[in-house]
N, C-alpha and C positions, 0 to 999 in steps of 0.2 A: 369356232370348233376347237375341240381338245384331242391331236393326236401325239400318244405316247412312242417313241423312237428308239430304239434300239442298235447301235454300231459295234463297231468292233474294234479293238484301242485307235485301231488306226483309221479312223473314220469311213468305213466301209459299211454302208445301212445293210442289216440284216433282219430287221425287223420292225413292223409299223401298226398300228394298232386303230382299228376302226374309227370312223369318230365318233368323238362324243360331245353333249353338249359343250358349249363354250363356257359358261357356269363352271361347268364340273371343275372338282378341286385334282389336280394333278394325283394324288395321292389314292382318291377315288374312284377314278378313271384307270388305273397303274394296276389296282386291285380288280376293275370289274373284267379285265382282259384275259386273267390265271398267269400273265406273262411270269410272275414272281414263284409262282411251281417250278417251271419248266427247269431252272440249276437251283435247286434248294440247297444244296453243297457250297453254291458260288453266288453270292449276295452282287448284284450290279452295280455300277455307280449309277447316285442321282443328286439332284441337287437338295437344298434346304427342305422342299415342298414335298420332299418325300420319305423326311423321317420320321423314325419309330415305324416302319415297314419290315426290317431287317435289311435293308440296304444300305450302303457301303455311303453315307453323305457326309456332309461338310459338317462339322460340331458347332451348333446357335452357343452366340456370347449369351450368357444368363443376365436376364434382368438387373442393371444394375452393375455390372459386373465387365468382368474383361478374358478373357482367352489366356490358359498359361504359355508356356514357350511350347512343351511338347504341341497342344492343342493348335497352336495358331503353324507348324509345320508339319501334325497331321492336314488342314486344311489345304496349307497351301499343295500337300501332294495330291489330296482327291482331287481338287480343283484342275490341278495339272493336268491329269489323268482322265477329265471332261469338257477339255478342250475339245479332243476330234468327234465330240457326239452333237457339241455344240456347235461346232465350221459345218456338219452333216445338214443338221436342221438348217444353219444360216443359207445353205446351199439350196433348200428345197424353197425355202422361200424366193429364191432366183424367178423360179419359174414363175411370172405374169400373174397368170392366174390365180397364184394364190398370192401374192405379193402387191397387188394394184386394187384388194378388196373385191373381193367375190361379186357381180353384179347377173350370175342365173340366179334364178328360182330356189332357196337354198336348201330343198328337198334334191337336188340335183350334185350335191356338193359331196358328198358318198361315193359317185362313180367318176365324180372328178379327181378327186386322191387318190383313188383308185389307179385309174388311166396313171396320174400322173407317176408316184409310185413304180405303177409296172416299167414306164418307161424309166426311169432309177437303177429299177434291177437289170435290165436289158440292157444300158448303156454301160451298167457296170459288169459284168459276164465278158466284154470285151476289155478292162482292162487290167 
């Protein structure tokens, strides 16, 4: 399964996105949500797999080629910058269930993220 994730610089999930097949191209998945309307003013960060969106990613070495100076300390600040979205997700994967390979019914997996998710937002509301 392909869920899209949304934080806040400071790794604070504020956002999660249905799932979608596991196939699906991150980029695909990114688009079929409208998440990328909601700040059309303010481009997100993403990683490689979601440029030419208008979002805010890491600059691809060209074939052949190499990164100049500016280009290789733009990257290294997006990158910086997508750490705490990155700690978020490694965080969700914590939980068992999604983390030890899904073994319900996988028509079942939708209200499992769900569940899992809500409790996310719940444990975070207290801190």
């Amino acid at each position: 399964m392909n869920l899209q994730v949304a934080c806040t610089l400071t790794g604070r999930l504020v956002w999660v996105s249905d799932p979608a097949p596991g196939s699906t191209h991150d980029a695909k998945a990114i688009q079929s949500t409208g998440f990328l309307d909601i700040f059309p003013d303010m481009p997100p960060l993403g990683d490689k797999g979601y440029t030419g969106l208008g979002m805010m990613t890491p600059i691809r070495k060209p074939p052949g080629g190499g990164l100049t100076g500016w280009q290789k300390q733009y990257n290294k600040i997006v990158n910086s910058l997508r750490v705490p979205v990155e700690r978020a997700i490694a965080h969700l994967k914590t939980w068992r269930i999604l983390h030890a390979g899904y073994r319900r019914p996988l028509d079942t997996f939708p209200q499992t993220i769900t569940a899992v998710i809500a409790l996310e937002f719940y444990k975070n509301s207290f801190e």
